[in-house]
N, C-alpha and C positions, 0 to 999 in steps of 0.2 A: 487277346493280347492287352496289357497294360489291365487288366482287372476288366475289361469290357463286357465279357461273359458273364461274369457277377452282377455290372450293372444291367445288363439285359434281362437275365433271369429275377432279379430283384425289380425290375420295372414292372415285366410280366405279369408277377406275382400281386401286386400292389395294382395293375390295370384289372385284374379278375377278380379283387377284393370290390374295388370300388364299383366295377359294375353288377357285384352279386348285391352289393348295397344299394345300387338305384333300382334293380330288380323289387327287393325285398321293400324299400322304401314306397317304390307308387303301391305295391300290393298292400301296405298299410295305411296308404293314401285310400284306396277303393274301401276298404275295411271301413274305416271310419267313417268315409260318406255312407255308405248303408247302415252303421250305426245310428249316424244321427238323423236320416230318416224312417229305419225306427223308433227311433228316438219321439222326432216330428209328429208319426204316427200317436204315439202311445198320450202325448200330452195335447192332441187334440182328436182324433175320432173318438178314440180307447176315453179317455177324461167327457166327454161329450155326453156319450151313452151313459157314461156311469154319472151322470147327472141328473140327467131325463131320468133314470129309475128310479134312485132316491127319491126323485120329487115325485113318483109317479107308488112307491112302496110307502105306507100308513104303516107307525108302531115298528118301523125298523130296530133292530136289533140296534142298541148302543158300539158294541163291536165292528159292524159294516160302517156307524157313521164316522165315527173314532180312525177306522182303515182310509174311507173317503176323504177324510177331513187333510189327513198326510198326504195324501197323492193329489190332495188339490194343492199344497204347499210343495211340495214338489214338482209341480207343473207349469204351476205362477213363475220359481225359479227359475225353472229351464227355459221360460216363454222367457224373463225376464234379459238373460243373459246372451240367448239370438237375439233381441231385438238391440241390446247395447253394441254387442259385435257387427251385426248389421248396419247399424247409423255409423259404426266407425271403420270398417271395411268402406262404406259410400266417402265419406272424408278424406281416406287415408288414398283413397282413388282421386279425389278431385285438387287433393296437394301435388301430386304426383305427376297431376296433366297440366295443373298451372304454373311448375316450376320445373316443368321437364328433368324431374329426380329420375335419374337412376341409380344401380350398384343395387345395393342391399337399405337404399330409401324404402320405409313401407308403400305401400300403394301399387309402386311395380310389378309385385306379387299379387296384389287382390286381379288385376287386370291380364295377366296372364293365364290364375289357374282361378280365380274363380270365387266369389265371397262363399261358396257353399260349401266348397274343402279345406276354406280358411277356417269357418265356423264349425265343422266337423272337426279336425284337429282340435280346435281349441277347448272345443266340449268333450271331446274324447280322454286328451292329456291336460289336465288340470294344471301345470306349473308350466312355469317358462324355464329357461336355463338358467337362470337366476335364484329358483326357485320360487319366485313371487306365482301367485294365481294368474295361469295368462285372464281368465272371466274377471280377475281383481285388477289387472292392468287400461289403462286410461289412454284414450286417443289413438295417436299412430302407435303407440308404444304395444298396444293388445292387437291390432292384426300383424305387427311386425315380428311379437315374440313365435304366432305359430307360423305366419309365410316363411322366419327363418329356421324353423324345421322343416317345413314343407320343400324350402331351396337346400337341403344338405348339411343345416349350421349344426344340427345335432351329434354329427359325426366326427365333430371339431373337441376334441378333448378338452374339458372345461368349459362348453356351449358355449364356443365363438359367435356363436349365430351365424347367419345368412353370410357374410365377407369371409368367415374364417374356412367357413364352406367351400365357398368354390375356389379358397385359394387352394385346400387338399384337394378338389376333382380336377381343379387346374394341374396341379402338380404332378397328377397321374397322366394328363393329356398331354397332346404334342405338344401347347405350349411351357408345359412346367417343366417338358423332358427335354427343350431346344440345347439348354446348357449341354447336355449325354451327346448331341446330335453334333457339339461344335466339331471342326474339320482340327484333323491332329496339328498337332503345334506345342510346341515348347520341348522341355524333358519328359525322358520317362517317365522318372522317377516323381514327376507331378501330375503326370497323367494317371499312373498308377494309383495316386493320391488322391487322386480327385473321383474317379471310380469307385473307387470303396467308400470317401463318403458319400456319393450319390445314393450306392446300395444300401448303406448303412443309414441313411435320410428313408428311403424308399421302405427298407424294412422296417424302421419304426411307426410310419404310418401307417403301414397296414397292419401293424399289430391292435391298433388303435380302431382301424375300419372294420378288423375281421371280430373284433371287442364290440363294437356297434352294431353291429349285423347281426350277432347273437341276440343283443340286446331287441332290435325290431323284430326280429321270428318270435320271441314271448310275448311282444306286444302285440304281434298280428294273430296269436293264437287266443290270447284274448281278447282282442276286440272281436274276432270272429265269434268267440264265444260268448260275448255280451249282446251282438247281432243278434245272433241266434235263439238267446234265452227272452230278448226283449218280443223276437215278435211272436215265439211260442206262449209268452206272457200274453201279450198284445191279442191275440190271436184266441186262447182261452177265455179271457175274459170276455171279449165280444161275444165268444158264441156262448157261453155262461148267460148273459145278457139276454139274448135271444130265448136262449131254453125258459130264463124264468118269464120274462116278461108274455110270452105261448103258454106255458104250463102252470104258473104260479098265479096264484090269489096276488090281490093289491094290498090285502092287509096279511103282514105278517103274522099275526098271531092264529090264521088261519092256514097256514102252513103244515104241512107231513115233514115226517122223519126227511122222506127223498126229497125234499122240497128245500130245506133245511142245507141237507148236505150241499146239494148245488149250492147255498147261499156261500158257504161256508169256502166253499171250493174259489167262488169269485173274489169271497177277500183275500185268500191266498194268492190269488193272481194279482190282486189289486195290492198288495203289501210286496209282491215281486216286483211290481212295477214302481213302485217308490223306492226301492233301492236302486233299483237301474236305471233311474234316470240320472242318478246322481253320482253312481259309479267313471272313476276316471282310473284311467292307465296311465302307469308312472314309467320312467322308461332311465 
């Protein structure tokens, strides 16, 4: 009566969008924490080892030292960039406890979910909504750009950030929906009117959430797949490591064909591992 089915089914529709989105969301939240601790891994055990050999292999091949030299700059990088996020997650926590911020204040967020899925995020997805580098953003502004993807602001058409967020998950809850809930009153004929644009409100956001939630299922297939190839990386090259430093001469020019190949084989891991440190997902 009065369009009310409309507005029900159009709430419906728009409550199963947003919770397929906070589904799909923390699953790209986990994604990225285990990216960036293989990540963690590869720019310190994985870079570690391959230090000790160099300095430990006489008459290295130009080619292994040339590969090394990249993946120590690519390591410095990513050591560089957690430790900036990390000083400013601890900051952006201590404004937050001495000025009692809430809402969508940075800081809020590092203490609820944590500076380590802040810093995952941030290394994972390179830009903020803005498009600036959240790694190139400064102060509260770089833990605030990723906690407000991490709180929903991604889903906000045009990166509202973190407020624009939970005003759409609000709007899907009971309190966005109280207006649907008020007790009948007035004309029909504004009843009726007010129903259809409730649903017509209601379907255009989820046209919007069910558009975002595409968009995080290709992100979470590739973060999963940068996990993945990081620790198979991660992973070869240490035991490369091991083979030669057991099997192999300390001076390279005394090396075999198969001795060679292994070598050969470890800078291909070690030149996979300097792309993927610095690979980021755009979303």
């Amino acid at each position: 009566m009065f369009n009310s089915s409309v507005r029900r089914e159009a709430r419906e529709k728009l409550e199963k969008a947003v919770n397929r989105h906070e589904f799909i969301r923390k699953s790209v939240e986990r994604a990225s924490v285990q990216l960036f601790k293989q990540r963690q891994r590869a720019a310190g055990e994985v870079i570690e080892r391959v230090e000790e050999y160099v300095n430990l292999l006489s008459n290295s091949p130009k080619e292994f030292e040339r590969s090394v030299a990249r993946y120590r700059i690519e390591v410095s990088r990513f050591d560089k960039t957690v430790q900036r996020l990390d000083v400013e997650a601890i900051k952006a926590s201590n404004i937050a406890s001495t000025t009692g911020a809430v809402g969508g204040t940075a800081g809020v967020g590092v203490a609820a979910l944590g500076p380590t899925a802040a810093m995952a995020v941030a290394t994972t997805f390179g830009t903020a909504s803005t498009g600036t580098a959240i790694s190139a953003l400064s102060g509260a502004a770089a833990t605030n750009a990723a906690l407000a993807w991490l709180g929903g602001g991604a889903i906000a058409a045009g990166g509202g950030g973190m407020a624009a967020g939970k005003v759409l998950l609000a709007f899907a809850g009971p309190v966005g929906w109280t207006i649907g809930g008020l007790a009948l009153g007035g004309s029909a004929i504004y009843l009726n009117k007010r129903n259809k644009e409730i649903a017509e409100k209601a379907t255009q956001e989820r046209v919007k959430v069910e558009a975002e939630v595409r968009s995080l299922e290709t992100a979470n297939r590739e973060i999963k797949g940068l996990g993945q190839r990081t620790k198979e990386h991660s992973e070869g090259c240490l035991a490369g490591l091991d083979w030669l430093t057991n099997h192999a001469p300390k001076n390279y020019r005394q090396f075999n064909l198969g001795q060679k190949e292994r070598l050969t084989a470890l800078i291909n891991h070690i030149r996979s591992l300097s792309q993927l440190l610095k690979a980021e997902v755009a979303l």
